[in-house]
N, C-alpha and C positions, 0 to 999 in steps of 0.2 A: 521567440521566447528565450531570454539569454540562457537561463536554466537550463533547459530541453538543450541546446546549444553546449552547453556545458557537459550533459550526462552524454555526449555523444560522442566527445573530445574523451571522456574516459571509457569507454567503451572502447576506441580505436587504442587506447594508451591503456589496455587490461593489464600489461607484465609490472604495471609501475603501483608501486602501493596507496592503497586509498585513504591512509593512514600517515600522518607527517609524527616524528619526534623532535620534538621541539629543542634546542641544542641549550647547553649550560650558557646563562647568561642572556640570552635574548629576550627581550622586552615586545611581550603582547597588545597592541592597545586592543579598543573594542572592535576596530575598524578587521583588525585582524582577525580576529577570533569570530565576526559575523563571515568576513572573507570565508575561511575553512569551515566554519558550519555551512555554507551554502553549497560548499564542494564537496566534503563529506559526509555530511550528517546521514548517516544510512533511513533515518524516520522519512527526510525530504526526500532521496532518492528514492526510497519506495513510491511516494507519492509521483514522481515522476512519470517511472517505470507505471503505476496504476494508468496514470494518464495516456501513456505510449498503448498499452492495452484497450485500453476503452478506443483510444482512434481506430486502431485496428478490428474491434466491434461496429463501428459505426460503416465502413468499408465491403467488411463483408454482409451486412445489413443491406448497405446500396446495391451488392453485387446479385441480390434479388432480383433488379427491377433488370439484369443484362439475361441474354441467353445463354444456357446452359449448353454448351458443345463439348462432345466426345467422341472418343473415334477407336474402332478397334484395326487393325494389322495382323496379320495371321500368315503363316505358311501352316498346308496339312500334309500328311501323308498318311494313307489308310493302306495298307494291307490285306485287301481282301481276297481269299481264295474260297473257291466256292464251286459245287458238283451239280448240274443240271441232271435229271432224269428224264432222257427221250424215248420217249416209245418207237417201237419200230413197225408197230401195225400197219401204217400208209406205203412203205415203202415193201413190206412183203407183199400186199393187194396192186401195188405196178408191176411185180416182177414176176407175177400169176402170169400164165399162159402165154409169157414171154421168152424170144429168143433171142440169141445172141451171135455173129459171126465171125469167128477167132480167124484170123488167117493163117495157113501152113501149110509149106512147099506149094505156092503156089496157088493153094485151092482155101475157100471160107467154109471152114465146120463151126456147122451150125452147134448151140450147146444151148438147154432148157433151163432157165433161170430157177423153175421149183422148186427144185434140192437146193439148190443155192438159197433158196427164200426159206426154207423148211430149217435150212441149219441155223439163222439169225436168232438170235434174243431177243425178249419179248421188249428187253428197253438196253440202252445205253448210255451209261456215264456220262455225263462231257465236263472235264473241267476247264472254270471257269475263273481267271487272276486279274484283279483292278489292282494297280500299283502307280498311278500316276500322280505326284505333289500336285496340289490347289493352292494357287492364293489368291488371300479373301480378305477384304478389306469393307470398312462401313463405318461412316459416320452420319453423326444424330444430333438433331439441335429441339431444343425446348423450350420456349418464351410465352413466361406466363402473359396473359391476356388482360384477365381481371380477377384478380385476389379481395374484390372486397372491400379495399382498402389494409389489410392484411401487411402487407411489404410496407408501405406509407406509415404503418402504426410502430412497424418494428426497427425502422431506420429513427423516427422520429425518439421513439424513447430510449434506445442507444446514442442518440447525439445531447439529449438531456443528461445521460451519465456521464459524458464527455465532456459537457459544458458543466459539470459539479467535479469532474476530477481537475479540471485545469484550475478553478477558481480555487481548490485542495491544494494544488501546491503552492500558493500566494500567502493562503491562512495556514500554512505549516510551517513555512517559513515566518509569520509572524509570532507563532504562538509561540517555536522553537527559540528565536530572538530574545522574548519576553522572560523563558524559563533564563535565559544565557543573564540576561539585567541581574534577573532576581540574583542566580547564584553569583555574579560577581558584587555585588554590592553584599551581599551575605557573606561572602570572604572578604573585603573591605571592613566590614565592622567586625567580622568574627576576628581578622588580624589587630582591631583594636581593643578587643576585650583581651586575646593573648598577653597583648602587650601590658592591658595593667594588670593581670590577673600576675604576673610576673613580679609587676611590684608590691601586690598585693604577697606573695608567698615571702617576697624579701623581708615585707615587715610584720609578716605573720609568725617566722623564722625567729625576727630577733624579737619579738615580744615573747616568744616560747623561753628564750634562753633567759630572756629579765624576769621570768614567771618563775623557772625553774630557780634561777639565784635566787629571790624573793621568798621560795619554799624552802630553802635547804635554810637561809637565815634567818626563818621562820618569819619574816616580815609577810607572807603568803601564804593563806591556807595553800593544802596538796592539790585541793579536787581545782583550786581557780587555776595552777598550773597547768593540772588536766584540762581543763575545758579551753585553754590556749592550744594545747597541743592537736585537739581534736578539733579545733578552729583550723587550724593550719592544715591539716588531714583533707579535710573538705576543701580547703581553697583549692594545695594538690589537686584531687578529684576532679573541680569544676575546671582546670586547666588542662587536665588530660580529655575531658571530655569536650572541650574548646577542641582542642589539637584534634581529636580526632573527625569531629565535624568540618577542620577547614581537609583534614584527608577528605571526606565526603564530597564535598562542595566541589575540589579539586579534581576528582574522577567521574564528576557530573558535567562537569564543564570540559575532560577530556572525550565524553560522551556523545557531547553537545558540537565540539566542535573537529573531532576525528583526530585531534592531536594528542600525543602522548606526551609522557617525561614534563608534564606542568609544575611546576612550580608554584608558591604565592609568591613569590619576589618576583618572577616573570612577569606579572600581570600590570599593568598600567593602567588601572579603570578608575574613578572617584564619583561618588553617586552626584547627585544633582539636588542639594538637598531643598534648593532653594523653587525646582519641579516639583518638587511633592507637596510643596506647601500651596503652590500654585493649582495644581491637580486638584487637593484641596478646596479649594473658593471657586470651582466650577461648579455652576447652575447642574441641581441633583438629576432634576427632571429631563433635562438636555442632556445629560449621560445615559440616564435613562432610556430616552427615544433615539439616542445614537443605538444603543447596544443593539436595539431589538429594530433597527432599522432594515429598508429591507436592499439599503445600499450595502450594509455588512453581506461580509462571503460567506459568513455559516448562515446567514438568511436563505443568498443566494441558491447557495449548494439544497439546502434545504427545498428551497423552491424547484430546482430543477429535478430533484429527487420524486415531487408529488407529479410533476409533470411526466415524467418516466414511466410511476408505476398508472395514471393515469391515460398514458398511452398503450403500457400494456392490457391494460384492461380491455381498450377499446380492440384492442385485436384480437382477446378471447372473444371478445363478442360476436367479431366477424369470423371467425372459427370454427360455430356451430354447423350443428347438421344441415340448416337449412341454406348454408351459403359454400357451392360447390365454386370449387376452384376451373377456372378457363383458361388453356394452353394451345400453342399450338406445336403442334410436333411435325419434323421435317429429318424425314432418314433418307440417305445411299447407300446402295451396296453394292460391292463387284467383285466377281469370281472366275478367275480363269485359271487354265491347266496352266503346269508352269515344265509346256512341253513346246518343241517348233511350232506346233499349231492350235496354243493357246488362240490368238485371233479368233480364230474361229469356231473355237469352242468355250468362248468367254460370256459371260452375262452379267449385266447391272439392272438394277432397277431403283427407282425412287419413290418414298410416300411420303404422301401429305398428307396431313391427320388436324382436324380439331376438338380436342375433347375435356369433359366435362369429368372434375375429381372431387371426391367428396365422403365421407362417411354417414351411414345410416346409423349404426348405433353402435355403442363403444363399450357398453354398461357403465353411460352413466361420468364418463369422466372429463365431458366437453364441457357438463356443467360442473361438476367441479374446478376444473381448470378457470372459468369466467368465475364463480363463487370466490376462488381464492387470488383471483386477480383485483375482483370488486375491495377484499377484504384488504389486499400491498394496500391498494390507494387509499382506504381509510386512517391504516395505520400511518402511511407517511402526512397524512393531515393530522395525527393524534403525535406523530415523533415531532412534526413543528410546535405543533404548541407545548409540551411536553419544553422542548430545546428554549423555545421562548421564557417561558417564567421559571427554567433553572438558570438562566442568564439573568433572571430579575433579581433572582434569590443570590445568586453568586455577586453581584455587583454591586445589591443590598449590603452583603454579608464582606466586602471589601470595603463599600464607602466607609461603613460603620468602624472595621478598624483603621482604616486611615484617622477618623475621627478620633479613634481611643490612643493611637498610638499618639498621634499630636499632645491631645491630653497629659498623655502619660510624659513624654519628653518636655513639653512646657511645664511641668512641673519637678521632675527631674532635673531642669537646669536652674529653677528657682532654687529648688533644693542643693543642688553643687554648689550653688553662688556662697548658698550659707553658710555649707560646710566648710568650702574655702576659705571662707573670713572667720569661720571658729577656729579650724585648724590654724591660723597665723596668727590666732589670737593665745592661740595653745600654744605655738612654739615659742610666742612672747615670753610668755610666764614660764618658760619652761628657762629662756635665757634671764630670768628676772629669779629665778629658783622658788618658782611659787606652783609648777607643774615639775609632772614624772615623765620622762621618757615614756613608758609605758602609755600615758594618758596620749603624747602624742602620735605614737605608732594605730591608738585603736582611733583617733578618728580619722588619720590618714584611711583605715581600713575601711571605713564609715564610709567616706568621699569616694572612695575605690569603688565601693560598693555601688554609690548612686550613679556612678560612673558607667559600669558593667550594666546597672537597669537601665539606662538611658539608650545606651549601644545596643539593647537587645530591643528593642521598643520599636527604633530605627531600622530592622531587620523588618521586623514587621511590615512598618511602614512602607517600605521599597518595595516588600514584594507585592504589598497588596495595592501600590499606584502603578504594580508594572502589569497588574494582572486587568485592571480599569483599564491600564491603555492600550492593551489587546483586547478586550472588551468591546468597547466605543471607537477604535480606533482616532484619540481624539491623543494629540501632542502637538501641546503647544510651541510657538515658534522660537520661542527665548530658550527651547532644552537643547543642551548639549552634551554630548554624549561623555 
């Protein structure tokens, strides 16, 4: 997966910034700015990183069905001092009526042991010191037998999260893309409303200044001059709020694509006006059955998701009290002195065990745990369908503006045609002294005007054919980028 490929190359290149600024003067096309989303975009790299996770879930799930081995190592030392109490009753009852033969100068004098026995205590002390190191080693293996089915349920709906997280980074990268369309064709026209709204202010400007002449020479009520000036006010306005929308658009798309210091004059993008009209005259019902097909990735994912919690479920099942788990257990041990004559005073032994685990009653929460396993699975059947016809309603609610926006622009360009041939008809008469300056400045304003509705229609339009074509995943072959 080039991606995965790609998150792993940054990983090893951690010191270097994941962040590009893009230098004064360099020209983005889209080719690029998809490039640096793919490698930045921190929403896709999550998605990644989920991915990398969830494999490493499905791993330790298989490491179920292996044996469990552990092993302990030890050195001891114990210090034990300790006082036996010996009676001496047996040894004064040998020493009754016994004698003894000392030798001296030559001859054995005899000597009676009773006063000797007579003087003894009745017991004797004897201290007693264990001070020797042991070492003590043991190792244990554990291999489940039969679970049930248990292990089998919980590898399987870990490898459905895995197979819905990978098919996650495909539809993140598309959808991220789709958001990248919208916002630069939104700054495409928002750069062309800038532009006339500029010339809109230039002859919004000098109509104020013919208004205000026309007032002072009385040729002009005061309040028509007013209502010029506050013409103009508003044009300002919608221009600053222009400018500030392409800032918007410009740190959406630094967002998008991890790059900084963007510019609009950077940018190299031109919509496709001639795709949307095309997008357009695509069979409804065919957009339709694409969206909600169940070759789309958020089907997909979707589907993998009910498989998952439908697997969980089936392992609450087998989890109950009445399905005791079967292992077989296999331990060593050995202990010897860690003295010259450990050999000989070492011992090991070995067992073998097969036994049977299980719970009798828990209060209650083996069935809760199947209850609310029963209830994942339903809901990820109620999140499908649920995802299904907000995808109706979303695609609905797109076609329909593509439809209105079209609308609105074929009749906005009817409407410019006219205005253009009034206005030329105005500058006629205006070179003929039969028009005011004035007269031609405000339908200039007029034409501006249908011009700005026009460019805002096509805002529209773009982003709700680029949201259809994350949708349906349907692009036709004539689009270029």
């Amino acid at each position: 997966m080039r991606k995965f490929r790609k998150f792993l190359l940054y990983t090893l290149l951690a010191a270097a910034a994941c962040t590009l600024s893009a230098a004064a003067g360099d020209t983005l096309t889209f080719d690029d700015l998809v490039a640096s989303l793919e490698d930045n975009n921190t929403t896709l790299l999550q998605s990644i990183e989920d991915y990398r996770t969830s494999s490493l879930d499905v791993k330790d799930a298989k490491a179920n069905y292996h044996p469990q081995i552990t092993y302990t190592i030890a050195g001891s030392y114990v210090y034990n001092h300790q006082v036996m109490n010996m009676s001496t009753d047996s040894i004064k009852n040998d020493m009754r009526g016994k004698t003894i033969n000392i030798p001296f100068g030559g001859m054995n004098i005899p000597i009676g042991l009773d006063d000797i026995a007579s003087q003894l205590p009745n017991e004797i002390d004897l201290p007693i010191t264990v001070s020797d190191p042991y070492f003590n080693a043991q190792i244990s293996l554990v291999q489940p037998v039969w679970t049930w089915g248990k292990v089998g349920s919980g590898v399987e709906m870990y490898e459905e999260i895995e197979s819905a997280r990978a098919l996650q980074i495909g539809d993140t990268e598309k959808r991220l893309t789709a958001e990248l369309k919208a916002c630069l064709a939104s700054l495409y026209y928002l750069k062309e409303i800038d532009s006339v709204l500029s010339e809109l202010q230039a002859d919004s400007r000098e109509l104020v200044t013919l208004a205000q002449d026309s007032s002072d020479a009385g040729a002009l009520l005061a309040v028509d001059a007013a209502k010029a000036r506050v013409t103009a006010s508003q044009i300002d306005v919608s221009r600053t709020q222009i400018q500030t929308q392409i800032g918007s658009i410009l740190t959406s798309i630094e967002t998008l694509t991890g790059i900084n210091d963007i510019t609009a004059d950077m940018i190299d993008f031109t919509p496709d006006e001639d795709y949307f009209r095309e997008m357009a005259e695509i069979d409804r019902t065919m957009l339709l059955a694409m969206a909600t097909s169940g070759s789309q990735a958020s089907m997909q994912m979707l589907d993998h998701m009910i498989n998952a919690a439908q697997a969980a479920s089936k392992a609450a099942d087998r989890s109950m009290y009445w399905y005791p788990d079967i292992a077989l257990s296999v331990s060593a041990n050995y202990t010897a002195p860690m003295t010259s004559k450990w050999a000989d005073n070492s011992s090991w032994g070995v067992t073998v065990a097969v036994g049977l685990q299980g719970t009798l009653w828990d209060g209650g929460k083996k069935l809760n745990d199947q209850d609310r396993a029963e209830s994942a699975a339903v809901s990820a059947q109620i999140s499908r369908s649920e995802a299904v016809n907000t995808i109706k309603t979303t695609l609905t609610e797109n076609l329909n503006t593509i439809d209105l926006a079209l609308a609105s622009i074929d009749y906005q360009e009817a409407n410019i045609e006219l205005l253009t041939s009034e206005l030329e008809l105005e500058e006629k008469k205006l070179e003929l002294g039969a028009s005011s300056r004035s007269d031609v400045l405000n339908k200039r304003i007029e034409l501006n005007q249908a011009r700005i509705e026009e460019l805002t229609n096509r805002i529209s339009l773009a982003s709700a054919v680029y949201t259809v074509e994350y949708l349906t995943g349907y692009v036709p072959d004539t689009v270029s980028d």
